[in-house]
C-alpha positions as CSV (number, residue, x, y, z in Angstrom):
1,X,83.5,18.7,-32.8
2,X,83.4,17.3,-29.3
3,X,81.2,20.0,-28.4
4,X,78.7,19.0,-31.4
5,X,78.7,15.5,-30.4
6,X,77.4,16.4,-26.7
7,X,74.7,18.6,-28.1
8,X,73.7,15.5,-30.3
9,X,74.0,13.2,-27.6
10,X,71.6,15.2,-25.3
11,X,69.3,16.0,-28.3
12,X,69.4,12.3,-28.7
13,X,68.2,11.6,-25.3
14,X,65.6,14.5,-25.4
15,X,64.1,12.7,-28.7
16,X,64.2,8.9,-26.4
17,X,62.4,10.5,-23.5
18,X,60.4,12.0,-25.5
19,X,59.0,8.8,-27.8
20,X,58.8,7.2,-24.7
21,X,56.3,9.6,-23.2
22,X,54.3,9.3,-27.0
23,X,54.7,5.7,-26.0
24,X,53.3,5.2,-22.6
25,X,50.5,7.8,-23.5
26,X,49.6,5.5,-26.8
27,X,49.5,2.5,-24.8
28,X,47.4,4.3,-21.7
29,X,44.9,5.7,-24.2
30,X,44.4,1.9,-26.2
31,X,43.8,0.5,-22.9
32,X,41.1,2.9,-22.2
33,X,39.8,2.4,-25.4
34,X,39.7,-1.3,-25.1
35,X,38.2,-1.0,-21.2
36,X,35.2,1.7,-23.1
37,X,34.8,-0.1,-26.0
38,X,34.8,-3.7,-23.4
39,X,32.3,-1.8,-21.3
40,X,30.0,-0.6,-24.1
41,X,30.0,-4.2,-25.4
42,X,28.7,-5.3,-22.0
43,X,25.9,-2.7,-22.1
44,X,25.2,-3.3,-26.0
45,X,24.6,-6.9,-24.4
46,X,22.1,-5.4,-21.6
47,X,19.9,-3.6,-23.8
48,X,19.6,-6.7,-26.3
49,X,18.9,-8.8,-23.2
50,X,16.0,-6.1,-22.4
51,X,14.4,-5.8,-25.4
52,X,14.2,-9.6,-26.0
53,X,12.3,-9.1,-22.5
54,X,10.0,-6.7,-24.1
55,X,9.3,-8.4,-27.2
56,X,8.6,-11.5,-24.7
57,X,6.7,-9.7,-22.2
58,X,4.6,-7.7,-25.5
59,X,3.7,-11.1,-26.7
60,X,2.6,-12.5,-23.8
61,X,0.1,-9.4,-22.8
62,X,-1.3,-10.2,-26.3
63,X,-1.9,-13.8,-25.8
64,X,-3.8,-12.7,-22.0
65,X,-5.6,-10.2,-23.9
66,X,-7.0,-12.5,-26.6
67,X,-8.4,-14.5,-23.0
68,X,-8.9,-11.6,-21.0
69,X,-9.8,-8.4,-21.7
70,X,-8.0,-5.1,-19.8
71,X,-12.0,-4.3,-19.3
72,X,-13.0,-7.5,-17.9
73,X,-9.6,-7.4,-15.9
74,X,-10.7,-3.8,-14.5
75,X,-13.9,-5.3,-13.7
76,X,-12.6,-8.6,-11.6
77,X,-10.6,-6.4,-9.9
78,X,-12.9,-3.9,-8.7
79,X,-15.0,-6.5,-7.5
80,X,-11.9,-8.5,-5.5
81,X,-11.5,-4.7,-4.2
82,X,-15.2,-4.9,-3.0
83,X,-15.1,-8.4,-1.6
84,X,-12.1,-7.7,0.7
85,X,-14.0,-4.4,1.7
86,X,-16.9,-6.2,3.0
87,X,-14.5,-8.9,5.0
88,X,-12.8,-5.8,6.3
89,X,-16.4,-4.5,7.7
90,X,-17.5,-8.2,9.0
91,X,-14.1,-8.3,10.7
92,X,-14.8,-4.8,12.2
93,X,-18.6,-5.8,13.1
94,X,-17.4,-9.2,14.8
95,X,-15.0,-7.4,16.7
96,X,-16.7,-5.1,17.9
97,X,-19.7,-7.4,18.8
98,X,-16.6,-9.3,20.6
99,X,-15.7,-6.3,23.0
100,X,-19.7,-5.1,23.9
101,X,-20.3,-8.9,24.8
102,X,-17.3,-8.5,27.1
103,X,-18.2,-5.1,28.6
104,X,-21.4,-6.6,28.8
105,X,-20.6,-10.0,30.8
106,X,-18.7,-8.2,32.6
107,X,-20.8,-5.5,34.0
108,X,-23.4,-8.1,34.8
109,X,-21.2,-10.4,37.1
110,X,-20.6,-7.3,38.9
111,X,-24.3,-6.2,39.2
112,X,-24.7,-10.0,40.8
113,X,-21.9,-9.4,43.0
């Protein structure tokens, strides 16, 4: 009987260590669970936050259209793209105006010298 009552007694313990271990792997895989399903929430969040942007930045492309056109838009820009290219050439004609003045002035004084 004494010899039954050990076995039991370590069968016992087996059975304890071994709900314990269910246990800790229960309460490791809820926390995981609840850190996913916390992180999810977040991005859930993110995406509304996004498409409210979208729906906000759709509406407001409508409203400049109904002022502006894309085809009057294409059109300003090209000519703001031709404008700075003909400050670009009168900066490049100036300066270079600039340095044959100088060569110029300057190879005179020598030729009175």
């Amino acid at each position: 009987m004494s010899d039954e009552k050990d076995t039991w007694s370590e069968y016992s313990k087996l059975v304890l260590k071994e709900l314990e271990r269910l246990n800790d792997n229960h309460e490791r895989m809820r926390s995981d669970f609840d850190n996913r399903l916390n992180e999810m929430n977040t991005k859930l969040g993110d995406i509304k936050n996004i498409e409210k942007n979208v729906s906000a930045n759709s509406a407001w492309i409508d409203r400049v259209n109904d002022v502006w056109s894309p085809s009057q838009m294409q059109s300003a820009k090209d000519e703001l793209y031709k404008q700075k290219g003909k400050w670009t050439a009168t900066i490049a004609i100036v300066t270079f105006i600039q340095i044959i003045m100088g060569i110029g002035i300057t190879l005179f004084i020598k030729f009175l010298d």
